[in-house]
MDAnalysis code that builds the backbone (N, CA, C; Angstrom):
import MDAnalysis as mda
import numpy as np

u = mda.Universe.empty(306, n_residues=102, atom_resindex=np.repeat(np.arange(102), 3), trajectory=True)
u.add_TopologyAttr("name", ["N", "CA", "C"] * 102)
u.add_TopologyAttr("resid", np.arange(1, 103))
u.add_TopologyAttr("resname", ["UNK", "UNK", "UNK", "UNK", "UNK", "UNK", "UNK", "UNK", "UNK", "UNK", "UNK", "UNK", "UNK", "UNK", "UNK", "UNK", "UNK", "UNK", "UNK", "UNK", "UNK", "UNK", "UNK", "UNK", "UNK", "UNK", "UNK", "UNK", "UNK", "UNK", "UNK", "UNK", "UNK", "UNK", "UNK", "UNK", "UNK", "UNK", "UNK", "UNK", "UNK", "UNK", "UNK", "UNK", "UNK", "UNK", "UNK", "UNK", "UNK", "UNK", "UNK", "UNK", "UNK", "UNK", "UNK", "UNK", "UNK", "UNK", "UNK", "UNK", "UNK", "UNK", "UNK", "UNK", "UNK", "UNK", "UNK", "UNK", "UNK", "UNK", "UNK", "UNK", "UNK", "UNK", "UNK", "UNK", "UNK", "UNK", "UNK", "UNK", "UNK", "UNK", "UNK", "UNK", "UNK", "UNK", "UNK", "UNK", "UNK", "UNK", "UNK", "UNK", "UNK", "UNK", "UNK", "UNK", "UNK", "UNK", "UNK", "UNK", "UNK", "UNK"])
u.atoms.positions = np.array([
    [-65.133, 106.489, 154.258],
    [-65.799, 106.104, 155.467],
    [-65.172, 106.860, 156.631],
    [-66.081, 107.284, 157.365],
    [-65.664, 107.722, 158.653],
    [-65.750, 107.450, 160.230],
    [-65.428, 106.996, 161.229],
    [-66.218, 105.825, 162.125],
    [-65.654, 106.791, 163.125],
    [-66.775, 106.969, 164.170],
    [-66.671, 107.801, 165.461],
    [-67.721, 107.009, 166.500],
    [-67.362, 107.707, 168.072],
    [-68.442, 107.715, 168.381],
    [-68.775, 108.449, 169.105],
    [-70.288, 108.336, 169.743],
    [-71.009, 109.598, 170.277],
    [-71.517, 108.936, 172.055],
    [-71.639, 109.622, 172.917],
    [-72.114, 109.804, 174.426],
    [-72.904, 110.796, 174.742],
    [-74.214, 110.007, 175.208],
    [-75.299, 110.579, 176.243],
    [-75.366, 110.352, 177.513],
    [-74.769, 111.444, 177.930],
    [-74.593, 111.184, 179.487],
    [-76.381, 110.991, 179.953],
    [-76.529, 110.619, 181.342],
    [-77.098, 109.751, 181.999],
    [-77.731, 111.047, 182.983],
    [-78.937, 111.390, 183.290],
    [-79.783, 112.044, 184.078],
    [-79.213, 113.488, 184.045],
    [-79.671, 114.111, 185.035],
    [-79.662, 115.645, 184.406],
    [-78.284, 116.604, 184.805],
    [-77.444, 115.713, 185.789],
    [-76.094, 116.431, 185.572],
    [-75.315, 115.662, 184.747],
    [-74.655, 116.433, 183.600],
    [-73.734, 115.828, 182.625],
    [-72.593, 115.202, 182.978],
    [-71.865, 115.680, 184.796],
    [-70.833, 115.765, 185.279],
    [-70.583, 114.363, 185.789],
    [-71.946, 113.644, 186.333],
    [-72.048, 112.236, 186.898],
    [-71.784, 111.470, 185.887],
    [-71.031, 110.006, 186.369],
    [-70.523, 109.265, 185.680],
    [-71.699, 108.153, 185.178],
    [-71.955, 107.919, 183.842],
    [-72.706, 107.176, 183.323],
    [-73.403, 107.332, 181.802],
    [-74.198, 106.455, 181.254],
    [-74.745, 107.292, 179.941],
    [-74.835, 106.216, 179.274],
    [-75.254, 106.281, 178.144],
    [-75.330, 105.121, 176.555],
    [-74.203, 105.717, 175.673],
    [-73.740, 104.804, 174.408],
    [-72.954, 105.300, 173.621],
    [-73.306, 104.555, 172.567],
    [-72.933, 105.529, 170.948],
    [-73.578, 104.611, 169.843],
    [-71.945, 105.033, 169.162],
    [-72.113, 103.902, 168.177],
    [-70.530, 103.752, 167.043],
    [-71.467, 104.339, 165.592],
    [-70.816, 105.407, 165.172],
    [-71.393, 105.871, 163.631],
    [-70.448, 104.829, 162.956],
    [-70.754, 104.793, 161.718],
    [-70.180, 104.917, 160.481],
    [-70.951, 104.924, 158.881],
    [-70.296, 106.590, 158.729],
    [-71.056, 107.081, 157.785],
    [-69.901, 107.219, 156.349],
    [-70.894, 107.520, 155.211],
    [-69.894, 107.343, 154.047],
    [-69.460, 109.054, 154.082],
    [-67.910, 109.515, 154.117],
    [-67.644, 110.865, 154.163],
    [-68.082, 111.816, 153.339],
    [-68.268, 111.441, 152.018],
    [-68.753, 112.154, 150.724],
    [-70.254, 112.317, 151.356],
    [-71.313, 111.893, 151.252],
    [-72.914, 112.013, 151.308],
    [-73.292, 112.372, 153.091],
    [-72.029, 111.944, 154.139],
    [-73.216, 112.056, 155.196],
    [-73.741, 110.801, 155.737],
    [-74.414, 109.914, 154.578],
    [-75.175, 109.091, 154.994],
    [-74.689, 108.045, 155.256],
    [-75.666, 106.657, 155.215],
    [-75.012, 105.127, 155.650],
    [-74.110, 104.815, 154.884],
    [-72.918, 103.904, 154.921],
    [-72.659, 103.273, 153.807],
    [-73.285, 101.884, 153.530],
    [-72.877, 102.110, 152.229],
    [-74.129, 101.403, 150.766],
    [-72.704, 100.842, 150.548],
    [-72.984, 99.294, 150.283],
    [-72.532, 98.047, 149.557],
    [-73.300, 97.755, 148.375],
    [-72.366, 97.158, 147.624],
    [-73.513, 96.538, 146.784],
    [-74.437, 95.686, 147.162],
    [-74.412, 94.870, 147.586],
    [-75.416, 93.755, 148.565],
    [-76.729, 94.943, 149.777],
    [-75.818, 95.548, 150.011],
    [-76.697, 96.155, 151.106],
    [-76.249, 97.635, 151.609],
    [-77.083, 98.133, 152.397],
    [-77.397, 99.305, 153.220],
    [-76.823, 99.350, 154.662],
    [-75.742, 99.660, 154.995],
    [-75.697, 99.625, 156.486],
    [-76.303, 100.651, 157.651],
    [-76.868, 100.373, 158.915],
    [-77.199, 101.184, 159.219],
    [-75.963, 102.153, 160.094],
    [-76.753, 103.803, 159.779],
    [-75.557, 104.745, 160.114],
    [-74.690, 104.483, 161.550],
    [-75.334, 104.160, 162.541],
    [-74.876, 104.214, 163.730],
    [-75.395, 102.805, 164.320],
    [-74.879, 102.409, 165.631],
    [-75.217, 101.119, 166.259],
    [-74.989, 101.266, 168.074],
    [-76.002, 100.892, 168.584],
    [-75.833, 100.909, 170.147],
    [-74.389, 100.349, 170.421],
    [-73.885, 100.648, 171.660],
    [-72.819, 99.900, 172.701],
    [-73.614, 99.795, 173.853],
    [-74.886, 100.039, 174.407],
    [-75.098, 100.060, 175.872],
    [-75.001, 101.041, 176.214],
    [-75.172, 100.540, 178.059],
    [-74.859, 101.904, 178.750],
    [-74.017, 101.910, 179.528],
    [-73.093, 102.545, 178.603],
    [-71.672, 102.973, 179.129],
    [-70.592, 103.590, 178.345],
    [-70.077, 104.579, 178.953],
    [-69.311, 105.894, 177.613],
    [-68.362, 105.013, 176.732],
    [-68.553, 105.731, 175.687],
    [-66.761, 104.852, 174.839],
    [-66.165, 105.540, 174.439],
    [-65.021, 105.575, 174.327],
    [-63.830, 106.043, 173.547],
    [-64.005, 106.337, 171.889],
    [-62.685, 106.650, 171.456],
    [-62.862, 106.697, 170.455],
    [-62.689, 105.183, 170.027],
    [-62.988, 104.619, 168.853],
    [-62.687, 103.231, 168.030],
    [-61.588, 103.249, 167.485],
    [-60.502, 102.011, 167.656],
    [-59.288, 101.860, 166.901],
    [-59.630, 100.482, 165.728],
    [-59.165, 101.538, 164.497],
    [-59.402, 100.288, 163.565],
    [-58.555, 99.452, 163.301],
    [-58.826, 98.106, 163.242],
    [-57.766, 96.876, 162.859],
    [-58.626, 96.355, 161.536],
    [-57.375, 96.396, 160.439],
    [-58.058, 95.711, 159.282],
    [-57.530, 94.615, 159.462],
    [-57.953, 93.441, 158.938],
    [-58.249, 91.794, 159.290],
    [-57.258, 91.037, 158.173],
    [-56.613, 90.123, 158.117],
    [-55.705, 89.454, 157.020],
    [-57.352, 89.404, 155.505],
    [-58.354, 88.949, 156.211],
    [-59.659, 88.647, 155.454],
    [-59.814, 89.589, 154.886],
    [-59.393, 90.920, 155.164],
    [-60.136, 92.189, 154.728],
    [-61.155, 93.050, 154.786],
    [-61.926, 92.164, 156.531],
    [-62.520, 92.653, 156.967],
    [-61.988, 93.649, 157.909],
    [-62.661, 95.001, 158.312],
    [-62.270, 96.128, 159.487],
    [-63.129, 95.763, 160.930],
    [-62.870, 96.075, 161.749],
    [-63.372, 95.548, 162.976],
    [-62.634, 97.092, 164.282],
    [-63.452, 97.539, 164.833],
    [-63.587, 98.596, 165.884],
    [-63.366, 98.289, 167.028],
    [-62.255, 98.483, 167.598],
    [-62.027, 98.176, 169.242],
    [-62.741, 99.287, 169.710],
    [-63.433, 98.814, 171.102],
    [-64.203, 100.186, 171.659],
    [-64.006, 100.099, 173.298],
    [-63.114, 100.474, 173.569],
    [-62.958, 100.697, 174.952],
    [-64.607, 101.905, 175.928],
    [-64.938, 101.125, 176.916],
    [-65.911, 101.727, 177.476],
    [-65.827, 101.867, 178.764],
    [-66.663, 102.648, 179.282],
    [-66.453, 102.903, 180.780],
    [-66.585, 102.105, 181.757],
    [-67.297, 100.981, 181.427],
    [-67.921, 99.960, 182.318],
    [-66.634, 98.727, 182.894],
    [-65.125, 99.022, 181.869],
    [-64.229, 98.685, 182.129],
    [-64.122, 97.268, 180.769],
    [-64.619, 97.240, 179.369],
    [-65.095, 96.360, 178.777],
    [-65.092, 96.966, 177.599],
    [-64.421, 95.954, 176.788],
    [-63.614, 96.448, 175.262],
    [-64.736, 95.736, 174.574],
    [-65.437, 96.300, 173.678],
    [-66.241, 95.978, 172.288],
    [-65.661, 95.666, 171.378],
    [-65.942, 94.452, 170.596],
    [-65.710, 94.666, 169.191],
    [-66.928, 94.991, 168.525],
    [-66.667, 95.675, 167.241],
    [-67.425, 95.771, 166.338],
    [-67.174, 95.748, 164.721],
    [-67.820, 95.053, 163.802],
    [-67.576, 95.100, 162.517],
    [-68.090, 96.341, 161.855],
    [-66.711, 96.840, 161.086],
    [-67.136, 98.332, 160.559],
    [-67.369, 98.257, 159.117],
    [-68.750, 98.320, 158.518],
    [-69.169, 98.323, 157.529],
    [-68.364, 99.499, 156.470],
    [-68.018, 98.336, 155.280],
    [-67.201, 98.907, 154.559],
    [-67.736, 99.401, 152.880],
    [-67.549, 100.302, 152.062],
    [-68.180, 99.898, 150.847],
    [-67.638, 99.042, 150.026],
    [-66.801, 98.327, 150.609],
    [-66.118, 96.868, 149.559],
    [-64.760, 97.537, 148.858],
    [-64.598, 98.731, 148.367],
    [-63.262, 99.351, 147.901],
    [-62.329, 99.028, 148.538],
    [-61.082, 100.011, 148.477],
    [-59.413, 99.353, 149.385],
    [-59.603, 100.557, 150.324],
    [-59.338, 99.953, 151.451],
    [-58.830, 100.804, 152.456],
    [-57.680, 100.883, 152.739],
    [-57.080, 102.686, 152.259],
    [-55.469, 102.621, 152.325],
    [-55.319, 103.834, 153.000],
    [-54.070, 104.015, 153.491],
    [-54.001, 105.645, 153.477],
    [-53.442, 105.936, 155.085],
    [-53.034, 106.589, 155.725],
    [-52.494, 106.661, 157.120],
    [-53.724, 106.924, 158.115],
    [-53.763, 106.465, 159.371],
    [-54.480, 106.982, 159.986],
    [-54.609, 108.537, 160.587],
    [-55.750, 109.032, 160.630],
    [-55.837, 110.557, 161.002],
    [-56.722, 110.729, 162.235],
    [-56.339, 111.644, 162.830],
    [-57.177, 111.921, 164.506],
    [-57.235, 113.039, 164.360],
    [-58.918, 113.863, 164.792],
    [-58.901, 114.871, 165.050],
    [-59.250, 115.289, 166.196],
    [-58.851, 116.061, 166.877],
    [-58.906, 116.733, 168.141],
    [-59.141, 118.615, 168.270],
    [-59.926, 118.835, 168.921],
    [-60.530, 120.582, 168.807],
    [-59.300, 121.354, 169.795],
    [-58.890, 122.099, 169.026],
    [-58.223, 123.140, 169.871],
    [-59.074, 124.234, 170.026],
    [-59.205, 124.638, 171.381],
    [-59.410, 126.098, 171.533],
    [-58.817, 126.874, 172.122],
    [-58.542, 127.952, 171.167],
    [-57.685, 129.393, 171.323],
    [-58.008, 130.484, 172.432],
    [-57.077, 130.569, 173.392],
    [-57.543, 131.870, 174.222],
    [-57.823, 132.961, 173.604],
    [-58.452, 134.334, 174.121],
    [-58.359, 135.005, 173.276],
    [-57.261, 135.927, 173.954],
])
């Protein structure tokens, strides 16, 4: 599983402050939603309108995962991050784009 999210800034300069934001989470292998046995989740999910951050995951004593989402509007989201029922182990990883002068 992979959980991000995405921002559409708001009218036709990108530079002004505002926009909608949606939370993915897609299965890393296929791309697509993740698939439970019970069910289908869908790939992505609104926050409103207002930018977000990236999501910090907290796994739950229950074993449920849940998405903190800090947003611009000054207002932390939760969200439940659909899981395929397997173990979630492993260190957390962040990626960030470097670009090289030339």
């Amino acid at each position: 599983m992979i959980t991000f999210t995405t921002n559409i800034p708001s009218g036709v300069d990108p530079c002004l402050p505002g926009g909608s934001s949606w939370v993915w989470s897609l299965d890393y292998r296929t791309g697509g939603p993740i698939a439970s046995s019970t069910t289908t989740y869908p790939a992505a999910r609104s926050l409103g309108l207002a930018l977000a951050s990236r999501p910090v995951l907290v796994k739950l004593p229950t074993g449920k995962v849940q998405g903190l989402i800090r947003k611009s509007d000054a207002t932390t989201t939760s969200q439940t991050i659909p899981t395929s029922g397997g173990i979630i182990a492993g260190k957390r990883k962040s990626w960030r784009e470097v670009i090289l002068g030339n």
